[in-house]
N, C-alpha and C positions, 0 to 999 in steps of 0.2 A: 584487619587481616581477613580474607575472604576464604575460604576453602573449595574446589571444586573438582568433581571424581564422578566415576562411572561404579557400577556397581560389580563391576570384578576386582574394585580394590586400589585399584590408580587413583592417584588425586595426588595436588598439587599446590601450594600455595603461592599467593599474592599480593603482599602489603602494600597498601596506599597511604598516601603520607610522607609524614618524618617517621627514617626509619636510623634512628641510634647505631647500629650493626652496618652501616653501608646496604644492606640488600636493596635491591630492584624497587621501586618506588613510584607512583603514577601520581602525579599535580599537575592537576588542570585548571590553567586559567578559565572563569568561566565564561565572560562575558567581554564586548567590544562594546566600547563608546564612540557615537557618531553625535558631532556640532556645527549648527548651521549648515544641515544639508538642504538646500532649496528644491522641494516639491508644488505641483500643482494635483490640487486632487484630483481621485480618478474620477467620484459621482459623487452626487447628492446623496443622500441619505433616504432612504423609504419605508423608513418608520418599522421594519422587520428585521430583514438581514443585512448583521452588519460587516459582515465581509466584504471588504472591497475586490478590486483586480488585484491579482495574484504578482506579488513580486513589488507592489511601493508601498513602502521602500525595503522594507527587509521584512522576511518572515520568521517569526522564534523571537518578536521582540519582548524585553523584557516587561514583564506587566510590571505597571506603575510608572517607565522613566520616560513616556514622550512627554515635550515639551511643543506647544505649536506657538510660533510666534508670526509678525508680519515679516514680507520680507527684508525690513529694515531693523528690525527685529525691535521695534518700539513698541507694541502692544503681545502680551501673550493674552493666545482667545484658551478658553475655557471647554474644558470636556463635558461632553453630553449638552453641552449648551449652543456651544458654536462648531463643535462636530462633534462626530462618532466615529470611534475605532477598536480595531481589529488586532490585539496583541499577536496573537497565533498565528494570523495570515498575513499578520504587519502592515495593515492597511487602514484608511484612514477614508471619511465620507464626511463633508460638509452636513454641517444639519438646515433644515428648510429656516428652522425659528432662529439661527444663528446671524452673525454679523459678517460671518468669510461671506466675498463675494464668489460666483461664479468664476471659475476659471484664475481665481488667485493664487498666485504663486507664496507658499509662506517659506516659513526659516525651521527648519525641524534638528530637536535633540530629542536624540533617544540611545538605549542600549540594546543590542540582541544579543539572544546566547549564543556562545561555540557549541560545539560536540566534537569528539574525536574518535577514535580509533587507536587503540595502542596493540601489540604486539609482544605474548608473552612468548619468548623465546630460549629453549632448550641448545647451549652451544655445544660444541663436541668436547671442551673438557668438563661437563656434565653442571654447568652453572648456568642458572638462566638470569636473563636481562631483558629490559621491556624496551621495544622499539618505539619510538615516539610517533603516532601521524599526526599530519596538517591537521588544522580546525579550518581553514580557507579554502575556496576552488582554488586551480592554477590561474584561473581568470578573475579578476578583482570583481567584473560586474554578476558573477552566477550567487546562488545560494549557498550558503554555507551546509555543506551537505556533502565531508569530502568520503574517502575512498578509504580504507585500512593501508598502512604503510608496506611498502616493499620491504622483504627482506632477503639478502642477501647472503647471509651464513646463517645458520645455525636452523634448527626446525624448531617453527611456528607452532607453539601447542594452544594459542587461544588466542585470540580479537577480545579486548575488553573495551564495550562503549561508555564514553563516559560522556555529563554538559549538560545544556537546557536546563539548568539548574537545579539538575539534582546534587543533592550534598553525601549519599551513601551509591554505595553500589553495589547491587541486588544482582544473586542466580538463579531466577526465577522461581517458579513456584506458586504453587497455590492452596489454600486451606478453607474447605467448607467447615460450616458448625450450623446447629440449630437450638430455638428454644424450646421445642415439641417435648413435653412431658413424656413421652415413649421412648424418644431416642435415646434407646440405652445401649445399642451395637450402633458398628458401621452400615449393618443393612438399613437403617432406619436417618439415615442421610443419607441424601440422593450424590449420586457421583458426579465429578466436572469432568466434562467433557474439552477437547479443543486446546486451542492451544494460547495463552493470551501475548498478546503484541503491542502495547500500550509501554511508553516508556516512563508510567506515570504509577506509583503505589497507588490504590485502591482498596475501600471496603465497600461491596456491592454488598445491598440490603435487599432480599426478598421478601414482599409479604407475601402468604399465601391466603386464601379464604375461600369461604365457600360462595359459590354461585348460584343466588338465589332464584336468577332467574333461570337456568337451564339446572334444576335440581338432580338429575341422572340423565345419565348418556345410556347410550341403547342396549346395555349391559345390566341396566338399572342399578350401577355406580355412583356415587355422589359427584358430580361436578367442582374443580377448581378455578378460580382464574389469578392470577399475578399482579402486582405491580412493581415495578425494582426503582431502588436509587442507587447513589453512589459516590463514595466521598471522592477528596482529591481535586487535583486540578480544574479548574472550568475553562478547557482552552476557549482565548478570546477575548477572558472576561481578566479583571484582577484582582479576584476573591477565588478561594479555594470555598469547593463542595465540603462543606461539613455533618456531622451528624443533625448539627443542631439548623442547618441549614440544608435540607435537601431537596432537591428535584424530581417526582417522581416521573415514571412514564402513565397511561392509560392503563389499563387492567387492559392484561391480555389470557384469551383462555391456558389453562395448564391442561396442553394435552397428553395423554396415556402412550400414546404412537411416536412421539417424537422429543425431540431435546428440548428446553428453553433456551435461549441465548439470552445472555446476559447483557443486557443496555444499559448506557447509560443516556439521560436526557440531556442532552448538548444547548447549547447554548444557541444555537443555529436551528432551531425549534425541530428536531428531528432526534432522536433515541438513535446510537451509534453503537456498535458493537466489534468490542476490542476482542472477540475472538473465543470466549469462552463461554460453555455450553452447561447447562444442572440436568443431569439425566435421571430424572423420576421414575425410571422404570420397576425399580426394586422397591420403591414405598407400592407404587401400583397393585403390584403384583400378591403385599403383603394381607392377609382376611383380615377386612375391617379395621385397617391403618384409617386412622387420620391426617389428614395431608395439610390440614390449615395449621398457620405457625409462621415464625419468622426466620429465615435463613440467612446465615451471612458468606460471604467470601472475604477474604481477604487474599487479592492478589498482588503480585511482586515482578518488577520487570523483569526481562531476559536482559540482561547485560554482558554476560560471559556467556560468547560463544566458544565451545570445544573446538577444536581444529586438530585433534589427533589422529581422527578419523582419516584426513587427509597427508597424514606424513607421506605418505608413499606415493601422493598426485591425485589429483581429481580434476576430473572431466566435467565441465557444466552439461556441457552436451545430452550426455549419458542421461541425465535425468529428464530429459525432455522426450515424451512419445510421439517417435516417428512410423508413422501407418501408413497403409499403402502407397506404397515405395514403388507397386510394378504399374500404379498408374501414371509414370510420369516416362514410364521405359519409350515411349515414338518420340517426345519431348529431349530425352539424352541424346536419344540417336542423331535427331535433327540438331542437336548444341554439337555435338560433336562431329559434322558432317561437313561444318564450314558453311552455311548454310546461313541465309538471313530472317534475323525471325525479329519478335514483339514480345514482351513481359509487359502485363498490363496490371499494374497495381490498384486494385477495385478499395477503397474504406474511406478511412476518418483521417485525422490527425497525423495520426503515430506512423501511418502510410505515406503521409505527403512530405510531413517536414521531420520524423524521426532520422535515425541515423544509419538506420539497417537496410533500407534497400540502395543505400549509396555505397555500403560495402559489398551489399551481394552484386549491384553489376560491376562494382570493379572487380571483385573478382571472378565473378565469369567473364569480363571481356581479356584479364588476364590470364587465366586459363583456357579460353578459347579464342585466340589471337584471328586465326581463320573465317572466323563469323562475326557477321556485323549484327551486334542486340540493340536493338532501340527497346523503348520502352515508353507506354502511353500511362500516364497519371489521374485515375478516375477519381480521386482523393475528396474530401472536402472536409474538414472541423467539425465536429460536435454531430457529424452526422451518423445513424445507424442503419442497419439493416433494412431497415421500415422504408428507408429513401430509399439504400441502395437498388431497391428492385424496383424501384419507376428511372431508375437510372440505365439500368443494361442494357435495354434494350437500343436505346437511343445516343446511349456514349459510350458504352464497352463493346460491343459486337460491333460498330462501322471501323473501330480502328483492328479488328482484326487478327486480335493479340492469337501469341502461339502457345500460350502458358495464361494464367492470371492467378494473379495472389488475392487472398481475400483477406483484410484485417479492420473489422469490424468491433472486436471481441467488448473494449474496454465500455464502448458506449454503448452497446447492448448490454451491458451489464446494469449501469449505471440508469438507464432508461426504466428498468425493473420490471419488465411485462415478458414474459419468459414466452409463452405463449403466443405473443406478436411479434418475437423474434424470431421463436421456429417457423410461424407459418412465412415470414417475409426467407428466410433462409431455405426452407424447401422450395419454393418458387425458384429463386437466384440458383440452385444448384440443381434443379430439375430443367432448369432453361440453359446452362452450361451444360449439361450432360444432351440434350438435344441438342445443340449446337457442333459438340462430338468437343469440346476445349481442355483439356488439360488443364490443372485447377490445384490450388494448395490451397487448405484453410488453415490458417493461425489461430490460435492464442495465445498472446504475450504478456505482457507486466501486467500486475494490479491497480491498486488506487488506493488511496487516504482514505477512511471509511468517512474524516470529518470533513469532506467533499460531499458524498451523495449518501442518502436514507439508504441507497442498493449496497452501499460498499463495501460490505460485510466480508472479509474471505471466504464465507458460507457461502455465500450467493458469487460470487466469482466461481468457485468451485463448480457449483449448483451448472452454471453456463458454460464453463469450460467440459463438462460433460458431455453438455448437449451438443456443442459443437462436435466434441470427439463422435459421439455415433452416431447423427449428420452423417462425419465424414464417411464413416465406414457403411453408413445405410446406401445412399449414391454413389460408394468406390471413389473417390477424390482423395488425395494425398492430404495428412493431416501432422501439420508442427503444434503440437503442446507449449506453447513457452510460458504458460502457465506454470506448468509444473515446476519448473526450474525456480521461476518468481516465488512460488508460495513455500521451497524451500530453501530461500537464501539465507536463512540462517543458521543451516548446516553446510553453508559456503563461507559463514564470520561474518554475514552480515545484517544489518538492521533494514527492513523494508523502506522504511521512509529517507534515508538517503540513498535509496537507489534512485528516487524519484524527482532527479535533478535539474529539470526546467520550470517545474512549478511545488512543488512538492503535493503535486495532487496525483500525475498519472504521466508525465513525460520523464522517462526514462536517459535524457541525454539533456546538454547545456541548450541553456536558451540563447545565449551567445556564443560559447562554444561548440558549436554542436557533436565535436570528438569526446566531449568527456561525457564519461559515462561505459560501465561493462555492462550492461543487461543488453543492448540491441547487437553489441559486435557477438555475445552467444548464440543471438535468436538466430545472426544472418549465418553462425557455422552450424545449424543446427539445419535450417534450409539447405547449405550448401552441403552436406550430408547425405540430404535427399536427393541431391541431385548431380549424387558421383554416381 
């Protein structure tokens, strides 16, 4: 049984299980089996990273059950011998020293996990009942990655997620300790910071120590520096992070001015960070505290999201910052005049083949029946900022657009030079502002942090900042859909399946390209701006 409540006294419960009494009950099957599915690998192997293409054959496979055989299924080849694979990302890479040929098709058995979404719900004669969702997309070939179920009567007072092989289910939380011979109050442990999003238990270890080679900082303080591990899962791999086996990161300094973030060393030779922060500011500040010692966390997923907050309706919208609104006012005028104009979509990915700018011009050509919108496609993949502005010049301005959208966000992130994003971003919007073009800059979804070194929700934050006063330093209209993304789980939902084409940073199906809610918000969230 779970218990979960708000600190005015409401709370609620939730049995999972057999429950003797009839009550409400959540059993989730956890895993699917797949036999004799015939793949061809995607690569060779290179001796580092072993993630393959995203998507073969399933991601969230279960560690331990692939099987590779030929495709007559008369020899099975052997792991780490005759390939290498990717549980996590569910991908699979020929090894150089192995016996797969090039471009062979084998026989593959394996399992991946479900996840779901269920629905605790409050009926009107005051009993609650748990609404079941899918564990499948509506499309057989997307990821399993679905949606919280509809409900039709009764109010929704929680999403509980459950799968990928978790056996309990956790309402988050989190608990520092130390072994510092001092720490005999709370001031004497440093605070967590942030918020963590890992759907994974956790015990993060800190060492601290002293830093013999920068002995005092300019205060004439003693210097710290770090190193963390971290038990738990090893996505990727099929051993769990134990005490007696751990990974640490590099020593990094313990600075006075700021948080630590809490990593762990991934498997993907990069330190990733689920989101939580040790704030030292209170050991700092104490006379002649010592700071060397060992710290632990133990953190616990978010699985029960609240939804009470919303009985009464919620707007995604609402949480998105929409900013200068009166620089698109000649832009309305000319939409609403009948008048032929251009939307010129300037970015990456998420611009060309997401899902949001095919709803925003159907809905302007449906609301402005009078006017003929074309729209020119400046778009390209993986590309940032840094391109964009050798681009404008020569492919944005001859088509002459009458508006442009800019949606760079995700791969400036992920790029991680913050500094070569601004300078390439002042350029691109100081050459639209000479140009005299009306202009909207975006940020929208996040990313898997176990994708890029950058992915941090820190560091997305960190950039969706700088975009925001960007916009407001040059007067350009500016869509947040960041904000909305980093809090969907005060919408019921879990970050990583909103991220439905790859579960890296594509927000909508890879074959479907309607499913998915995060890009139909982004495009009411523009369309907002431009009533």
């Amino acid at each position: 049984m779970a218990e979960y409540g708000k600190s005015d006294g409401r709370a609620f419960r939730v049995c999972y299980g057999h429950d003797s009494r009839g009550r409400s009950k959540i059993v989730h099957e956890s895993k699917l089996s797949y036999s004799r599915r015939r793949h061809g690998l995607p690569s060779g192997w290179n001796g580092e990273d072993i993630r393959g293409s995203g998507g073969m054959p399933y991601q969230r496979m279960v560690p331990g059950s692939l099987q590779v055989y030929t495709k007559d299924r008369t020899k099975r080849y052997i792991a780490n011998r005759d390939y290498t694979y990717d549980s996590y990302w569910g991908t699979i890479k020929r090894h150089p020293e192995g016996t797969i040929d090039a471009g062979e098709v084998l026989s593959l058995d394996y399992a991946v996990w479900l996840c779901r979404y269920d629905a605790i719900v409050l009926l009107a004669d005051g009993t609650i009942r748990v609404v079941e969702g899918d564990s499948e997309a509506p499309e057989s070939r997307e990821l399993l990655l679905p949606e919280p179920p509809e409900v039709r009567e009764g109010f929704v007072l929680a999403h509980v997620f459950t799968g990928w092989g978790q056996t309990s289910v956790y309402g988050g939380g989190s608990v520092v300790s130390t072994n510092r011979s001092e720490a005999s109050d709370s001031l004497a442990v440093p605070r967590l910071a942030g918020r963590y999003v890992d759907m994974e238990e956790r015990e993060y270890i800190i060492a601290v120590s002293a830093d013999q080679e920068h002995e005092e900082d300019v205060r004439s303080r003693p210097t710290y520096k770090a190193r963390i591990a971290a038990t738990g899962a090893d996505y990727g791999m099929d051993e769990s992070l134990t005490l007696a086996a751990l990974r640490w990161t590099e020593d990094v300094p313990l600075r006075s001015d700021r948080n630590l973030p809490l990593l762990l060393q991934s498997a993907y030779q990069f330190p990733v960070s689920w989101g939580l922060e040790l704030d030292f500011s209170s050991l700092w500040q104490a006379e002649g505290a010592d700071l060397a010692g060992e710290y632990r966390v133990r953190a616990y997923p978010e699985m029960i999201f609240d939804r009470r907050e919303a009985l009464g309706g919620s707007n995604p919208v609402a949480s998105i910052p929409l900013e200068q609104r009166e620089h698109l006012d000649g832009f309305r005028k000319k939409l609403a005049s009948g008048a032929s104009l251009r939307i010129a979509f300037f970015g990456a990915s998420n611009a060309r083949s997401g899902l949001w700018p095919y709803w925003l011009m159907k809905s302007l050509r449906d609301t402005y029946p009078q006017s003929t919108i074309s729209t020119s496609s400046i778009t390209y993949g993986g590309e940032e900022m840094r391109h964009g502005q050798h681009r404008f010049r020569s492919e944005v301005v001859p088509v002459t657009p009458d508006l442009i959208i800019i949606e760079y966000f995700i791969n400036d992130v992920c790029h991680g030079d913050i500094d070569e994003t601004e300078q390439a971003a002042r350029y691109i919007l100081s050459s639209i502002r000479d140009e005299g073009i009306p202009c909207i800059l975006l940020t929208n979804n996040g990313a898997n942090p176990l994708f890029s070194k950058h992915g941090a929700s820190a560091n997305f934050q960190k950039y969706h900042d700088l975009y925001r006063s960007l916009a407001a330093e040059y007067g350009v209209a500016f869509v947040g859909g960041y904000s909305y993304f980093s809090k969907l789980h005060e919408y019921g939902k879990y970050f990583i399946t909103e991220l439905k084409g790859n579960m890296v940073n594509h927000p909508y199906g890879l074959v479907d390209r309607n499913w998915g809610l995060f890009d139909p918000v982004l495009c009411n969230a523009i369309l907002t701006m431009l009533e």
